[in-house]
N, C-alpha and C positions, 0 to 999 in steps of 0.2 A: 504493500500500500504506500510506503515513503518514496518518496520522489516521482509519483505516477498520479502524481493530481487526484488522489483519491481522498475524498474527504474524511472516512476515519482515520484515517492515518495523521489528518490534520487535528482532528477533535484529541485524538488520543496522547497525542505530545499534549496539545494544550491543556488537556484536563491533568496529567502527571505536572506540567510545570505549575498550575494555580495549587492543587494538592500538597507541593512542596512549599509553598512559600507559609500554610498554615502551621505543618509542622516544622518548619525551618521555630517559629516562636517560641516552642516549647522547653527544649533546651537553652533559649535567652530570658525565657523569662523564669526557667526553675533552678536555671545555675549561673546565668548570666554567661552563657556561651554562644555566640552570634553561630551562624551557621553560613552564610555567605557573607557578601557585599550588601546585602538590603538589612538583613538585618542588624550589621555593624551599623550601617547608617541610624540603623532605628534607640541604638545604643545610645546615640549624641541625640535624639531627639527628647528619649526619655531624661536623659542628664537633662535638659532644656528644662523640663517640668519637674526636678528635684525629685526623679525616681529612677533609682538604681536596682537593673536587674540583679536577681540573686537567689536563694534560697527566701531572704525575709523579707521578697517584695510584697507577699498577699498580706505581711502585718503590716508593712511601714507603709506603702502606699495600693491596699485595697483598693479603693475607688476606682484607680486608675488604671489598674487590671482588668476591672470588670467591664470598664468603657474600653478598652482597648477588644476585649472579646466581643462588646454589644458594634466595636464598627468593624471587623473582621466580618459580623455576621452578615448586616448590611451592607457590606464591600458584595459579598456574595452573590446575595440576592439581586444589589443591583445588574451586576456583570447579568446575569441570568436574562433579566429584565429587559436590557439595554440589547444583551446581544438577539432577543427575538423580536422586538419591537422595531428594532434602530440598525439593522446590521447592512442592509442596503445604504441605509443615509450614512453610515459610518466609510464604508468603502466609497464613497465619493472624496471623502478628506486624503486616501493615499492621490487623488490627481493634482493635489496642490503642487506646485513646484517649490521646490525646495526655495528657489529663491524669497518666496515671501512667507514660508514658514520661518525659517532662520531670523529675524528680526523681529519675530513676533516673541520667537520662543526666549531668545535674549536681553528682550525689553520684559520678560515677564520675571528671567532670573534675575536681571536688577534689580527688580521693584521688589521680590521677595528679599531677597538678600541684605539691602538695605530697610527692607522694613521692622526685620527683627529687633535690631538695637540704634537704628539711627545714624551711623555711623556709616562714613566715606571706605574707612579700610576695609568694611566689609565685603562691601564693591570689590575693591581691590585686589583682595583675597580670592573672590569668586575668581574675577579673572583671569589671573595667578593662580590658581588651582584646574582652570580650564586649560589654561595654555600647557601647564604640564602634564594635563591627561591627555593631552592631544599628543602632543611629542612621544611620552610612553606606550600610549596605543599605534605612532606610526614605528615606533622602535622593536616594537614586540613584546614589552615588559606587560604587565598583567596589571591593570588599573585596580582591577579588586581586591588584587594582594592588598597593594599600596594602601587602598582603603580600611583593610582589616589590621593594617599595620597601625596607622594613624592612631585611628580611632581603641584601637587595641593598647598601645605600647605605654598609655600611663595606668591603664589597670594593669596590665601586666607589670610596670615595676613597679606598684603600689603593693602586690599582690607576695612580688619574690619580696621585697622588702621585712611586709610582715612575717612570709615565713622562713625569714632568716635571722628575724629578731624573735622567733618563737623555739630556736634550738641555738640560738645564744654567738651564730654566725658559724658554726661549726657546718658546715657543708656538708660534711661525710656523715652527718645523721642519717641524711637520705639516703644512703649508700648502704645503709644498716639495713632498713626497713625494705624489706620486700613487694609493699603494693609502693612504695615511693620510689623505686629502684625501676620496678616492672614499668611505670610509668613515664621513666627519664629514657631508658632506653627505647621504648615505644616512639619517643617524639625526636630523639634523637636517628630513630631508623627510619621514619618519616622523612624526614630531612634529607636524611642520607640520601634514600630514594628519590627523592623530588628533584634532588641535584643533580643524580647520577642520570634521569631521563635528559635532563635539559641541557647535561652535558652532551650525552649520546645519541639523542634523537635525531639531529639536525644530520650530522656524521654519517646516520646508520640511514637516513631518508638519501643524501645522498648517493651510498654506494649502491641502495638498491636502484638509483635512478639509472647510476654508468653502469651498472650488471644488471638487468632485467635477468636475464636465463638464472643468475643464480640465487633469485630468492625465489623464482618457480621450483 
């Protein structure tokens, strides 16, 4: 059905990728572990309204769980809604030309961006953050690393902090303990792996390019 114009084959991605994005929430909101690029983004949204994902976000900020589930549901419903009512007048918007999208869509990031807090730098920032996703996305590099990095890298040394002032800076604690052992090594072979593709993939596509007969 993929790539032969057949419409399950379209329904079917779409329905797996909207399915993903509800349980992508579940691990950020029960342990504060983002799962992609949306929702690290969602990380700096809830920091915006003084809620921190975690184990003790249903005590410290309730409410805002619950709202958060009551427009998840509503997101749903409407897509439903929208895509049987609206899905003809919707496919007329891919004939805009990009040229007078782009100036709409950029006048609306400014106007968000500086409406948060008032401020010129924010602008700034936005633009300065576009200009380097752009370069990184024509270089190869992976924007949603970048993002999960960002947004990641002060809880993560907020995180190693404390638990290095909970075994009194002695490292090799962890080193003792067997689920905190099992777990360094896990992330350290993660790594490993992620590097060893990125080393070798580009290499090993070439040679299968100048050998065709011998990856047959």
């Amino acid at each position: 059905a993929f790539g032969k114009g057949k419409l399950e084959g379209v329904i079917s991605a779409e329905t797996a990728n909207n399915a993903a994005t509800g349980a992508a929430m579940i691990p950020l909101l029960a342990l504060g572990l983002p799962g992609g690029a949306l929702t690290a983004m969602m990380v700096g949204v809830f920091q915006m309204h003084d809620m921190e994902p975690g184990p003790l976000v249903f005590i410290n900020s309730g409410d805002l769980v619950w709202v958060v589930f009551a427009a998840m549901f509503y997101a749903n419903v409407s897509i439903l809604l929208i895509g049987f009512l609206e899905t003809k007048t919707i496919i007329n918007l891919l004939k805009i030309p990009f040229q007078f999208l782009a100036p709409l869509i950029l006048l609306l990031a400014t106007v968000g961006a500086y409406a948060v807090r008032g401020l010129t730098i924010d602008v700034v920032m936005m633009f300065a953050a576009g200009a380097a996703g752009f370069f990184l996305r024509r270089t190869g590099y992976s924007v949603a690393g970048m993002v999960l990095g960002l947004i990641l890298g002060k809880i993560g040394e907020q995180t190693f902090a404390q638990a290095m002032q909970m075994v009194h800076y002695d490292f090799g604690t962890y080193l003792m303990r067997p689920i905190s052992l099992i777990l360094l090594l896990a992330a350290v072979g993660t790594s490993a792996t992620g590097i060893y593709k990125a080393v070798r993939g580009p290499g090993q596509a070439a040679k299968k390019a100048t050998n065709p007969q011998s990856s047959a």
